[in-house]
N, CA, C and O atoms as a Maestro MAE file, in Angstrom:
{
 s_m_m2io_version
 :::
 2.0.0
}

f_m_ct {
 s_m_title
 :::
 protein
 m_atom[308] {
  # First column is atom index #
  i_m_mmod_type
  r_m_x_coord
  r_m_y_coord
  r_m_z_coord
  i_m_residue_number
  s_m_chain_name
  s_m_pdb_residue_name
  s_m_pdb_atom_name
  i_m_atomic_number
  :::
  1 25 -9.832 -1.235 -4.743 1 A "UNK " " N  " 7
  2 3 -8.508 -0.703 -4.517 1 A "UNK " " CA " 6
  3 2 -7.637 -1.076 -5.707 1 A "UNK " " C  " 6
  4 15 -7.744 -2.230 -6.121 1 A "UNK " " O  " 8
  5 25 -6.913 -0.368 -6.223 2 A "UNK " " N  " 7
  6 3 -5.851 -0.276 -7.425 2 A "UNK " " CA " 6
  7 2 -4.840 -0.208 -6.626 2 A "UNK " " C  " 6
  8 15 -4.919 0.273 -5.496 2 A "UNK " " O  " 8
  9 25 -3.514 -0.811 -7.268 3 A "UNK " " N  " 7
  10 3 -2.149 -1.062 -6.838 3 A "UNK " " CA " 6
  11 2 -1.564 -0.868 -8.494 3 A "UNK " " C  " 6
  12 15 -1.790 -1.331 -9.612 3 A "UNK " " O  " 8
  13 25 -0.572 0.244 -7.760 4 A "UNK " " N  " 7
  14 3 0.218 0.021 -9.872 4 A "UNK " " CA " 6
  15 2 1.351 1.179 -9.378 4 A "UNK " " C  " 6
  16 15 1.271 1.843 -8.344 4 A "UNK " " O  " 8
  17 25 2.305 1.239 -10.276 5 A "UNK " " N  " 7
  18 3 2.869 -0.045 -11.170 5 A "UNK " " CA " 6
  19 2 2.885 -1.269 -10.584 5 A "UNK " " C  " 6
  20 15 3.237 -1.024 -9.430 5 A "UNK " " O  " 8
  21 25 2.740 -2.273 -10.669 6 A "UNK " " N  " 7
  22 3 2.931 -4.022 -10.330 6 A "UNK " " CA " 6
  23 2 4.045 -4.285 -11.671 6 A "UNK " " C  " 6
  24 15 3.626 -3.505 -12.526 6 A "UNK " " O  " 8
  25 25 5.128 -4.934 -12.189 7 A "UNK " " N  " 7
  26 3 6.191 -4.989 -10.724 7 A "UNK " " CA " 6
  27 2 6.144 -3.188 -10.513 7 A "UNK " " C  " 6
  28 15 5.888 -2.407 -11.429 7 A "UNK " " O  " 8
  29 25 6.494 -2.745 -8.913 8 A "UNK " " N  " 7
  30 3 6.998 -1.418 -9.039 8 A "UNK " " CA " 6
  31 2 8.578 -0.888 -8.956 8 A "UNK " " C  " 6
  32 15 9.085 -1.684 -8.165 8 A "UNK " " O  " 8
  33 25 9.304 -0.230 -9.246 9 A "UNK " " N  " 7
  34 3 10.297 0.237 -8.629 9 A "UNK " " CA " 6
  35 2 10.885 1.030 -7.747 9 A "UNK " " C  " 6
  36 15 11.702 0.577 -6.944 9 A "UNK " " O  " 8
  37 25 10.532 2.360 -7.786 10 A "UNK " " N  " 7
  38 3 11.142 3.414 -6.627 10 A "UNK " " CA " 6
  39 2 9.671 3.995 -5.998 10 A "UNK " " C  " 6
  40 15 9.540 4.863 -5.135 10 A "UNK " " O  " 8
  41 25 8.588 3.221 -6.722 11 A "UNK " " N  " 7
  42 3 7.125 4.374 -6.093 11 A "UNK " " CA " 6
  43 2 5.673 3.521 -6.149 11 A "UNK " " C  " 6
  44 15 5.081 3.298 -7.205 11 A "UNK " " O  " 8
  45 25 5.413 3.277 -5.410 12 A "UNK " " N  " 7
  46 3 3.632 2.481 -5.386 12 A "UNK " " CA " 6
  47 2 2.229 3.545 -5.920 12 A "UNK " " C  " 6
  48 15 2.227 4.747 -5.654 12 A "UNK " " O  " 8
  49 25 1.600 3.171 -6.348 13 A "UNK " " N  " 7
  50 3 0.340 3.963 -6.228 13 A "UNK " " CA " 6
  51 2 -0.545 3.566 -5.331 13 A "UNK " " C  " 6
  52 15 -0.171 2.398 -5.227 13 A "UNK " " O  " 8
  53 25 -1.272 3.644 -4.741 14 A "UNK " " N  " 7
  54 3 -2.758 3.420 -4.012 14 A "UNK " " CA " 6
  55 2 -3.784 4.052 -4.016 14 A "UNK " " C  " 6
  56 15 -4.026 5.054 -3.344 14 A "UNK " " O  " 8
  57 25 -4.700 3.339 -5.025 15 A "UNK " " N  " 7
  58 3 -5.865 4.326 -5.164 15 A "UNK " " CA " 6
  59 2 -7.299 2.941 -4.703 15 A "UNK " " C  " 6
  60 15 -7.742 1.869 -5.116 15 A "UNK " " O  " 8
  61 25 -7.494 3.906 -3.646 16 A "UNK " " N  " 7
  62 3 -8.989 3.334 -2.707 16 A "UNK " " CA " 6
  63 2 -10.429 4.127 -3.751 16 A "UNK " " C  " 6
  64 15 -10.860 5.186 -4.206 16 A "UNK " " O  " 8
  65 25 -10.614 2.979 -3.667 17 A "UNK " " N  " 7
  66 3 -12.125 3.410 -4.639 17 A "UNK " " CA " 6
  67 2 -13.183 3.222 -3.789 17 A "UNK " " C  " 6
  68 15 -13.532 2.045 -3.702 17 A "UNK " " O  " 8
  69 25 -14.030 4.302 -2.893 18 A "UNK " " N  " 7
  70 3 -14.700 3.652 -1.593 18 A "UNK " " CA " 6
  71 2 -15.094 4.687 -1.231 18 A "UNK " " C  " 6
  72 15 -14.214 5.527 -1.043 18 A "UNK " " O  " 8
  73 25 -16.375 5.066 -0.998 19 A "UNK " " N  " 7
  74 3 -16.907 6.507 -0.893 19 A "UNK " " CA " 6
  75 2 -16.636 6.450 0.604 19 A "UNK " " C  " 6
  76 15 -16.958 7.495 1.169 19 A "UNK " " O  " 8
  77 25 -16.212 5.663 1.268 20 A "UNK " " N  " 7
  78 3 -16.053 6.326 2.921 20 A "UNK " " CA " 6
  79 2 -14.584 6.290 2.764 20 A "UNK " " C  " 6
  80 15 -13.888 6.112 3.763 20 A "UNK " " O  " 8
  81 25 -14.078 6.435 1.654 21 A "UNK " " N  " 7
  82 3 -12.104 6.078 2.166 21 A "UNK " " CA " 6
  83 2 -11.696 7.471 2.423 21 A "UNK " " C  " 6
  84 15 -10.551 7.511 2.874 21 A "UNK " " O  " 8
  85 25 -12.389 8.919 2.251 22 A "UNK " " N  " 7
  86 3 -12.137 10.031 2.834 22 A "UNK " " CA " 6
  87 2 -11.742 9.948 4.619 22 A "UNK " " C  " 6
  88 15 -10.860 10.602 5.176 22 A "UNK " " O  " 8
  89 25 -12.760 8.863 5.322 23 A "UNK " " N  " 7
  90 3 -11.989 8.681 6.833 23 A "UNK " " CA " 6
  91 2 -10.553 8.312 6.984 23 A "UNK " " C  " 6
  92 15 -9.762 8.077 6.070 23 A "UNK " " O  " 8
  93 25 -10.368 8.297 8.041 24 A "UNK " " N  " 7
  94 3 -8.953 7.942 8.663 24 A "UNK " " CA " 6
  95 2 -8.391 6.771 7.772 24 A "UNK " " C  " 6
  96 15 -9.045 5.728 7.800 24 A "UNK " " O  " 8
  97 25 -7.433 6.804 7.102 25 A "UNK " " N  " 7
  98 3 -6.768 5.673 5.977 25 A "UNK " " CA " 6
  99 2 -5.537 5.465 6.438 25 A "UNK " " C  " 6
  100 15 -4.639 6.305 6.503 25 A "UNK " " O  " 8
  101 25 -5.474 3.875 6.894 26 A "UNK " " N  " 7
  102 3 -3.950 3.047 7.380 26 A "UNK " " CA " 6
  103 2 -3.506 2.374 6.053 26 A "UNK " " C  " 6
  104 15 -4.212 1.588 5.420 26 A "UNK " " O  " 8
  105 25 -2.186 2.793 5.686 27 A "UNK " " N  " 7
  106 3 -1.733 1.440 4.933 27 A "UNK " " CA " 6
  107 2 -0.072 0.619 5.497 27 A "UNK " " C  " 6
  108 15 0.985 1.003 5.999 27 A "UNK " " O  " 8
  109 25 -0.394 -0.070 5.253 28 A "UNK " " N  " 7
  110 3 0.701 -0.767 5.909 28 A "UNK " " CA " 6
  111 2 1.010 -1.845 4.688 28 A "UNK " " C  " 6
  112 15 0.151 -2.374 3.982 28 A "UNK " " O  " 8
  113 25 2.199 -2.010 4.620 29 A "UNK " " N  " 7
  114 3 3.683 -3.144 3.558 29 A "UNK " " CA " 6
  115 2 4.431 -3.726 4.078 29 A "UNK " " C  " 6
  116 15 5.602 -3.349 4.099 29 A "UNK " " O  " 8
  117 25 4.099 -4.646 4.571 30 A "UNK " " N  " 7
  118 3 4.879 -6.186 5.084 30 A "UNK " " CA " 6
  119 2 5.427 -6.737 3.607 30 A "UNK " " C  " 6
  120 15 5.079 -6.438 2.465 30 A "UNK " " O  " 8
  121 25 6.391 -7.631 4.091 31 A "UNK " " N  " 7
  122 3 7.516 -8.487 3.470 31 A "UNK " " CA " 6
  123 2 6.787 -9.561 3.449 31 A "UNK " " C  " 6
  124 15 5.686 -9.490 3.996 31 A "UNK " " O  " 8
  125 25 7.162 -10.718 2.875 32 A "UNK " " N  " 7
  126 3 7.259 -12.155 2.839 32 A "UNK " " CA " 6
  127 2 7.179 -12.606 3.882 32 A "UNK " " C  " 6
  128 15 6.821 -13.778 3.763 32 A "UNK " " O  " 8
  129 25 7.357 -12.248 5.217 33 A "UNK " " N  " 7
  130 3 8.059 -12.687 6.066 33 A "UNK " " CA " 6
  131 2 6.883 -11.989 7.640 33 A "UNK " " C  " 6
  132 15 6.779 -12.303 8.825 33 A "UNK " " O  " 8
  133 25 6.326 -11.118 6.877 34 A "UNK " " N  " 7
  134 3 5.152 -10.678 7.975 34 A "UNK " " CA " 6
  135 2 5.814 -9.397 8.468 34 A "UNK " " C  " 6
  136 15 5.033 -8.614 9.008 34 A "UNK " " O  " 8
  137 25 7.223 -8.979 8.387 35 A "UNK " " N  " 7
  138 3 7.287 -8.026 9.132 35 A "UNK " " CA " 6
  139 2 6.894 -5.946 8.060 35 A "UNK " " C  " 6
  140 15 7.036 -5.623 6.880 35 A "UNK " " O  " 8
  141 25 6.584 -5.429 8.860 36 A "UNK " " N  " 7
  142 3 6.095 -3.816 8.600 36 A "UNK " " CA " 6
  143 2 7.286 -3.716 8.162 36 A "UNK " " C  " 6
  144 15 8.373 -4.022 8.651 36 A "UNK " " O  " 8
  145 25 6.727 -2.879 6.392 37 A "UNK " " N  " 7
  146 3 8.393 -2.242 6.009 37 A "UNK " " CA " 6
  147 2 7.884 -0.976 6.093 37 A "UNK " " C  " 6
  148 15 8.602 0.017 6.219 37 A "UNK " " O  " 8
  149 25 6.523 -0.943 6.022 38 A "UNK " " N  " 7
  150 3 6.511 0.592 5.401 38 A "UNK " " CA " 6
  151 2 4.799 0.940 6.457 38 A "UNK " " C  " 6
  152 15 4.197 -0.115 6.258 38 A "UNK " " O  " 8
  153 25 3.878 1.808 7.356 39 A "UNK " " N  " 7
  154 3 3.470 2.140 7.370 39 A "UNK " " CA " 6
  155 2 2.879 3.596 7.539 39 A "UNK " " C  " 6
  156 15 3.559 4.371 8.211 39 A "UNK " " O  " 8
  157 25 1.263 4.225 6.816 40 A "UNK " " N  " 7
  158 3 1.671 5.768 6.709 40 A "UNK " " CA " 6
  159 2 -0.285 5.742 6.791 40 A "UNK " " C  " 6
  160 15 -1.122 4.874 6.542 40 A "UNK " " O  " 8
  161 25 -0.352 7.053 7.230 41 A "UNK " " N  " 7
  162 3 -1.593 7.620 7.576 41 A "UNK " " CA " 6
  163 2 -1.831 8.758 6.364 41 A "UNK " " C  " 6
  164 15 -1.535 9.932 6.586 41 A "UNK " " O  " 8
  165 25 -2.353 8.363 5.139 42 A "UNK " " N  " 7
  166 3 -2.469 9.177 3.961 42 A "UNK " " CA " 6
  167 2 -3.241 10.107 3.938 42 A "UNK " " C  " 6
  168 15 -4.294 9.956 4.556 42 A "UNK " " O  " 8
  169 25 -3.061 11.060 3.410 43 A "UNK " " N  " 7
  170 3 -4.394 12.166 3.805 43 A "UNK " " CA " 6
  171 2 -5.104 12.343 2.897 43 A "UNK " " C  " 6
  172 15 -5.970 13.202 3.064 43 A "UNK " " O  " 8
  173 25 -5.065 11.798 1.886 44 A "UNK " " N  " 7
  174 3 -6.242 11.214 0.933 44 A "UNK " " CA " 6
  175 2 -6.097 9.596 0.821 44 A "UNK " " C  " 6
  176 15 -5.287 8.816 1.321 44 A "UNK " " O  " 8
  177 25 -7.454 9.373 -0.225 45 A "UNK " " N  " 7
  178 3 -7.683 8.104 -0.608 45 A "UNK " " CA " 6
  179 2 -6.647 7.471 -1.805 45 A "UNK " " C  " 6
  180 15 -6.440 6.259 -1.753 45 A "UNK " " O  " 8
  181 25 -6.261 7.939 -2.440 46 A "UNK " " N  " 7
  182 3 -5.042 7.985 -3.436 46 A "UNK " " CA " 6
  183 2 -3.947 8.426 -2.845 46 A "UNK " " C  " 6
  184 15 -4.012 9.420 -2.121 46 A "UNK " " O  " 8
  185 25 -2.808 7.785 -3.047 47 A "UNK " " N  " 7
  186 3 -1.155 8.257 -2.475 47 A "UNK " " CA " 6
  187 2 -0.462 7.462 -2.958 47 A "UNK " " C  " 6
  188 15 -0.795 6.351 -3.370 47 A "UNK " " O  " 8
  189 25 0.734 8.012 -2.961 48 A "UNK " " N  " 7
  190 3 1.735 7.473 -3.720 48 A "UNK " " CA " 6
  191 2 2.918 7.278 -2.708 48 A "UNK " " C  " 6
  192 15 3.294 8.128 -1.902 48 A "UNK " " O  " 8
  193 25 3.645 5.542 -2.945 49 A "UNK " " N  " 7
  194 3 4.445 5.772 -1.503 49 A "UNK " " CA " 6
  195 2 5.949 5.065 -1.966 49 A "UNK " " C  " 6
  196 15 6.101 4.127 -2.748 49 A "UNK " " O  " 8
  197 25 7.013 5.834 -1.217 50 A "UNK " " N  " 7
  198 3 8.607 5.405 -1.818 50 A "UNK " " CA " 6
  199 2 8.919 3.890 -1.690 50 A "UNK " " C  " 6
  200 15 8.668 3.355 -0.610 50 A "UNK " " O  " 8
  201 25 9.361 3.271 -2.540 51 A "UNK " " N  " 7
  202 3 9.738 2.064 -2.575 51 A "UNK " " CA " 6
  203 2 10.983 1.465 -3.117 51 A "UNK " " C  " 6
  204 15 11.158 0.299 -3.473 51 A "UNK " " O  " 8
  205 25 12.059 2.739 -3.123 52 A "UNK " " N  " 7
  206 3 13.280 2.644 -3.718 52 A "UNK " " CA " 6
  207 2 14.390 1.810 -2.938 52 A "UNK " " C  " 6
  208 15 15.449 1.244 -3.210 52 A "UNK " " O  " 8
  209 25 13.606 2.029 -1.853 53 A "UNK " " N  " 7
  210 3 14.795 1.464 -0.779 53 A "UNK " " CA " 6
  211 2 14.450 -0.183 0.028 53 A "UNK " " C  " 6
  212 15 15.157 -0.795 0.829 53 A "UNK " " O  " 8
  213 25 13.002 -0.583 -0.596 54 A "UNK " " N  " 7
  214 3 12.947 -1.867 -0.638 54 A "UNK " " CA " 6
  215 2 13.901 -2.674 -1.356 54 A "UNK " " C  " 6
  216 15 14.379 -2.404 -2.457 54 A "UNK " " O  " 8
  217 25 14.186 -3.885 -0.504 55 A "UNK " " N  " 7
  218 3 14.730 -5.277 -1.949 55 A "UNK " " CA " 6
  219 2 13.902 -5.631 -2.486 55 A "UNK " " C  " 6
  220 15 12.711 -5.461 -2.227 55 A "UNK " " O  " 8
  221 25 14.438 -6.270 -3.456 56 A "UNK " " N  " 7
  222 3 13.784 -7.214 -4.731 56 A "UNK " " CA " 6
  223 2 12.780 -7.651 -3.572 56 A "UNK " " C  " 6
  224 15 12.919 -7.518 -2.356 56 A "UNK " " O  " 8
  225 25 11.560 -8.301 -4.413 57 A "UNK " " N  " 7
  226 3 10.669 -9.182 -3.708 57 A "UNK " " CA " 6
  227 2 9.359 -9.406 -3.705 57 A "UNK " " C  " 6
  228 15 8.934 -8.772 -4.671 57 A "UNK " " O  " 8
  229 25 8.503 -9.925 -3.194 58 A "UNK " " N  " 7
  230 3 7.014 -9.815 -3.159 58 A "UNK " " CA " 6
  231 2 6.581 -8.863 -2.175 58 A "UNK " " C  " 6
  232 15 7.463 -8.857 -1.316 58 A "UNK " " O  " 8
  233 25 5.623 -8.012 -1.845 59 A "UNK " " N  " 7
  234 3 5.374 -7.317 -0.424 59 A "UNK " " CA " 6
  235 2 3.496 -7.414 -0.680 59 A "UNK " " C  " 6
  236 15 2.920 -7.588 -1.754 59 A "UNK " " O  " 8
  237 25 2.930 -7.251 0.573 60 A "UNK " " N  " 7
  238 3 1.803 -7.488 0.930 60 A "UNK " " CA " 6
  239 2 1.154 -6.168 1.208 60 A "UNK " " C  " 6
  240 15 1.743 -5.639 2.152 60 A "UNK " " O  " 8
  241 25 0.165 -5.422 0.756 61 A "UNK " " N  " 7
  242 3 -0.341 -4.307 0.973 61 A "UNK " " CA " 6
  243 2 -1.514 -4.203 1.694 61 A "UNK " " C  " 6
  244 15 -2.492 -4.726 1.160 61 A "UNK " " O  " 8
  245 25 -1.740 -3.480 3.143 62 A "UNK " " N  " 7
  246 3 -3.041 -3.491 3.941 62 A "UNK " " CA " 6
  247 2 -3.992 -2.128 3.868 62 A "UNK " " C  " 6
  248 15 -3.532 -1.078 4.314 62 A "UNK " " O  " 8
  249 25 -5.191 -2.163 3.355 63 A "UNK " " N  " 7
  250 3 -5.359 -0.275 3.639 63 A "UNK " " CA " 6
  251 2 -6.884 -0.936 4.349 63 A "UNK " " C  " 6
  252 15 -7.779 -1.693 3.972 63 A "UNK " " O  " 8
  253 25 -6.573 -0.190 5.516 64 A "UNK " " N  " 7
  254 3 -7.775 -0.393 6.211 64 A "UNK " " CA " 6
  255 2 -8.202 1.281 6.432 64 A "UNK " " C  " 6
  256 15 -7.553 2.269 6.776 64 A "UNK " " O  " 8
  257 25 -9.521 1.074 6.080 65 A "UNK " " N  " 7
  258 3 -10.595 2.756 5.926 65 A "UNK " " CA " 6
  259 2 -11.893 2.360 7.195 65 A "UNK " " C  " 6
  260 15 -12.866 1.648 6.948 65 A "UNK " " O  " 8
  261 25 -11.674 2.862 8.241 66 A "UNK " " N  " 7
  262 3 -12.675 2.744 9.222 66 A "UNK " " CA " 6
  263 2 -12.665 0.896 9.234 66 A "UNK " " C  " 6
  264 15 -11.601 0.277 9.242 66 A "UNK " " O  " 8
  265 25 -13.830 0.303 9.234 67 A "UNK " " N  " 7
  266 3 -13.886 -1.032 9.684 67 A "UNK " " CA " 6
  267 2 -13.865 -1.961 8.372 67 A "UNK " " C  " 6
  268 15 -14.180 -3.150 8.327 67 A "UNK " " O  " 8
  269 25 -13.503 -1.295 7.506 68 A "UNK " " N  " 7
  270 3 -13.011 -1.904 5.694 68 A "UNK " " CA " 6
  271 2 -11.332 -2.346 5.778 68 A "UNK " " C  " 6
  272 15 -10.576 -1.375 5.822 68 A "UNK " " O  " 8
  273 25 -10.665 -3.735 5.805 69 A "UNK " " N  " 7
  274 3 -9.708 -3.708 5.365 69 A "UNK " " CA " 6
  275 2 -9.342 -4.583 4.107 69 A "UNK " " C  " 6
  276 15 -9.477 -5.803 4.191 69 A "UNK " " O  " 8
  277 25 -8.874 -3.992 2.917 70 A "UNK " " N  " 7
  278 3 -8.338 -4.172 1.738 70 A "UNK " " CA " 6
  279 2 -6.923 -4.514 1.675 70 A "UNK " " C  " 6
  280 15 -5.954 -3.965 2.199 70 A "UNK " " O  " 8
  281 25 -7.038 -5.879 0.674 71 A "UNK " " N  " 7
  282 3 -4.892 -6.428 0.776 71 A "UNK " " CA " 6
  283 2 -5.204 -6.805 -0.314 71 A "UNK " " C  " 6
  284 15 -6.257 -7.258 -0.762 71 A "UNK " " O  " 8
  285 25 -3.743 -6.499 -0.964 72 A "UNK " " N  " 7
  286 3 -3.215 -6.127 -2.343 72 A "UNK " " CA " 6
  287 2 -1.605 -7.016 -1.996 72 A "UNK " " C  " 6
  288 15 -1.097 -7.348 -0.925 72 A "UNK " " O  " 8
  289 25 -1.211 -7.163 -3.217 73 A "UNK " " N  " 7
  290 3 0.645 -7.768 -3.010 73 A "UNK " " CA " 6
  291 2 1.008 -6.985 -4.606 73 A "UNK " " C  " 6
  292 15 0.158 -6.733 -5.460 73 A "UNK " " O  " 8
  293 25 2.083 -6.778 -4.683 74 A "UNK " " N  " 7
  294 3 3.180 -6.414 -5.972 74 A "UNK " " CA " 6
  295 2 4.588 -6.856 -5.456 74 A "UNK " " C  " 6
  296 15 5.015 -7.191 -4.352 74 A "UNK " " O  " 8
  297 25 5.019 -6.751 -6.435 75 A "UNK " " N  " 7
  298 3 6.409 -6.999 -6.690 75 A "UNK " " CA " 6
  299 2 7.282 -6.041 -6.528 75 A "UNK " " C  " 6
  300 15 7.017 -4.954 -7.040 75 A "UNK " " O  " 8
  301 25 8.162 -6.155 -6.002 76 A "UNK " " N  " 7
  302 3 9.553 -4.955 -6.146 76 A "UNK " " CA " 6
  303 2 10.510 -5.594 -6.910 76 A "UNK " " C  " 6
  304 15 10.939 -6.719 -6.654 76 A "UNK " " O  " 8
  305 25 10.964 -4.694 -8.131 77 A "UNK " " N  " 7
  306 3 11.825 -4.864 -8.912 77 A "UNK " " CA " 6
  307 2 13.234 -4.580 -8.950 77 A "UNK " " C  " 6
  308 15 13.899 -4.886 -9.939 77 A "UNK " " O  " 8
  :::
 }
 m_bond[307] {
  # First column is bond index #
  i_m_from
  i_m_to
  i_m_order
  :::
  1 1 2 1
  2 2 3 1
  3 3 4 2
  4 3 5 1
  5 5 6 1
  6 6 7 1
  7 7 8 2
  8 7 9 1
  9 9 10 1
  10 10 11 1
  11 11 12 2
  12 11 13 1
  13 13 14 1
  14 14 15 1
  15 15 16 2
  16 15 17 1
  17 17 18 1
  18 18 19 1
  19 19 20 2
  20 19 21 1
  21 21 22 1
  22 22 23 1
  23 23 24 2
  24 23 25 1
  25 25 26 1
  26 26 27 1
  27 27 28 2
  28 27 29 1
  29 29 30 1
  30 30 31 1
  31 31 32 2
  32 31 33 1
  33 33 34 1
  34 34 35 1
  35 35 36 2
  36 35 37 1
  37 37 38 1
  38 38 39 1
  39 39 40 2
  40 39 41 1
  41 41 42 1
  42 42 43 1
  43 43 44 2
  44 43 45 1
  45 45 46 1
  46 46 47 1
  47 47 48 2
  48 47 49 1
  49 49 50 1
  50 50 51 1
  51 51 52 2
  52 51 53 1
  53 53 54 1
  54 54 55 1
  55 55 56 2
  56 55 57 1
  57 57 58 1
  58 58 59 1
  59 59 60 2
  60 59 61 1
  61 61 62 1
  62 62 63 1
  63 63 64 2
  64 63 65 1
  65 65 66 1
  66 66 67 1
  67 67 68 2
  68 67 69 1
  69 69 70 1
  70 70 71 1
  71 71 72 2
  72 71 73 1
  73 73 74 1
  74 74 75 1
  75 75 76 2
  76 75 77 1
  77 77 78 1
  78 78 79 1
  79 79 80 2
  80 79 81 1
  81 81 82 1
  82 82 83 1
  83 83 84 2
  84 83 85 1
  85 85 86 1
  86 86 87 1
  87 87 88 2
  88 87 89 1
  89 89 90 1
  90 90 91 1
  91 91 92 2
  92 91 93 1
  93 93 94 1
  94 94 95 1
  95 95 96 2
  96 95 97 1
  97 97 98 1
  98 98 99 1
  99 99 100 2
  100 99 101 1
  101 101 102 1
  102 102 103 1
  103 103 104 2
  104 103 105 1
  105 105 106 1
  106 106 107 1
  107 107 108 2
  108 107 109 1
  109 109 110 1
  110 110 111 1
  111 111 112 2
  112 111 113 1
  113 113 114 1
  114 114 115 1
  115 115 116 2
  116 115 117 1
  117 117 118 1
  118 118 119 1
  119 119 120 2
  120 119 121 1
  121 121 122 1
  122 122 123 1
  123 123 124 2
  124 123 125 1
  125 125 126 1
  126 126 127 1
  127 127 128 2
  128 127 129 1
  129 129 130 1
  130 130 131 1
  131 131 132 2
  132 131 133 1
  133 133 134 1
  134 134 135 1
  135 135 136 2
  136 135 137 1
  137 137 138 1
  138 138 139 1
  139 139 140 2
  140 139 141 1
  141 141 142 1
  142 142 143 1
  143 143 144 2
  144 143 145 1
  145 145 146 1
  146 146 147 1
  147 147 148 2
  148 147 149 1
  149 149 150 1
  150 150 151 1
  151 151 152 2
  152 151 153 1
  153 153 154 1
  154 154 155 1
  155 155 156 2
  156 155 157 1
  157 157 158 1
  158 158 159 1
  159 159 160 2
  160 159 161 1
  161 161 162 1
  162 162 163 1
  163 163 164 2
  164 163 165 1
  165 165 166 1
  166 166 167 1
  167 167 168 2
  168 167 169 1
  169 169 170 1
  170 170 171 1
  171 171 172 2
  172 171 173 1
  173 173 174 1
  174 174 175 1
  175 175 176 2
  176 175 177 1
  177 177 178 1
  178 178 179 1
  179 179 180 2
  180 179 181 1
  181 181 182 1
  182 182 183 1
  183 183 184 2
  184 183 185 1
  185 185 186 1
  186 186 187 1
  187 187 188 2
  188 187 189 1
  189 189 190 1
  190 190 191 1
  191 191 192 2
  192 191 193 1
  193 193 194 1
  194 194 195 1
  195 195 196 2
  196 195 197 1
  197 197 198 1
  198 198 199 1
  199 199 200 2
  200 199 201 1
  201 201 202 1
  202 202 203 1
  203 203 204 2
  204 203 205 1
  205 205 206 1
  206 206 207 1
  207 207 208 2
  208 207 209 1
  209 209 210 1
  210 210 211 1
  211 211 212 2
  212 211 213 1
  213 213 214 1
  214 214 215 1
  215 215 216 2
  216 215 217 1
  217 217 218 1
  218 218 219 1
  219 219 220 2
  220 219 221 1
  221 221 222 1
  222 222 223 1
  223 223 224 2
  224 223 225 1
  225 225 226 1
  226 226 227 1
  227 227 228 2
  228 227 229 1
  229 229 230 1
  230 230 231 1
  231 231 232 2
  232 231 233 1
  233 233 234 1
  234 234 235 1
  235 235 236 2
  236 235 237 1
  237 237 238 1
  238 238 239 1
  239 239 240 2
  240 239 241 1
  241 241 242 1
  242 242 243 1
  243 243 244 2
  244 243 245 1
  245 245 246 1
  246 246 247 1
  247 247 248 2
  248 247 249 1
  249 249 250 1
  250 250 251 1
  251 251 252 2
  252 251 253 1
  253 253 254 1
  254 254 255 1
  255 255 256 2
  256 255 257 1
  257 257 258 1
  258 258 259 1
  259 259 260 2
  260 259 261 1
  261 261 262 1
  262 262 263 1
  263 263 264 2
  264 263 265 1
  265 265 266 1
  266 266 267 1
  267 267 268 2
  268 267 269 1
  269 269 270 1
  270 270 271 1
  271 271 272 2
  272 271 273 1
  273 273 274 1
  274 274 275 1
  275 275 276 2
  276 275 277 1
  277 277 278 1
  278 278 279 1
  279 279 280 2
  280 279 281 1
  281 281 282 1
  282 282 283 1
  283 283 284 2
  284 283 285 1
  285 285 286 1
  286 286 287 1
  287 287 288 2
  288 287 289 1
  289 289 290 1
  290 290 291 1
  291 291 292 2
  292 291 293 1
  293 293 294 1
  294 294 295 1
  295 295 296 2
  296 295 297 1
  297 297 298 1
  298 298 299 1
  299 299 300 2
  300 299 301 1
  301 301 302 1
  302 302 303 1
  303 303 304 2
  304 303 305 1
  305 305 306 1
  306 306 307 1
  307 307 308 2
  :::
 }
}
């Protein structure tokens, strides 16, 4: 899994490298703090997701593909 830009500003990338990540794909962006800022059901393995309206900060990235789950963190700038 790729995460970029790291720091990001108004937009994340997510690109799942995973020949089954064509199934059902969760990602979910918790805070520091554990709570969901952001979750989305992508309809591909690559997506790009808004992050303009986050604060500054660290955030935690989950993409779970069938019984695969992948975590990533970046920065918001």
């Amino acid at each position: 899994m790729a995460i970029f830009p790291n720091p990001a500003k108004d937009e994340l990338n997510i690109q799942i490298n995973n020949s089954k990540a064509n199934n059902l794909i969760t990602v979910s962006i918790f805070d520091v703090l554990g709570n969901t800022v952001l979750s989305k059901q992508p309809a591909t393995a690559n997506c790009k997701l808004p992050t303009a309206h986050f604060s500054k900060g660290i955030y935690f990235v989950e993409v779970k593909t069938g019984k695969e789950v992948y975590w990533g963190k970046f920065v918001k700038e």
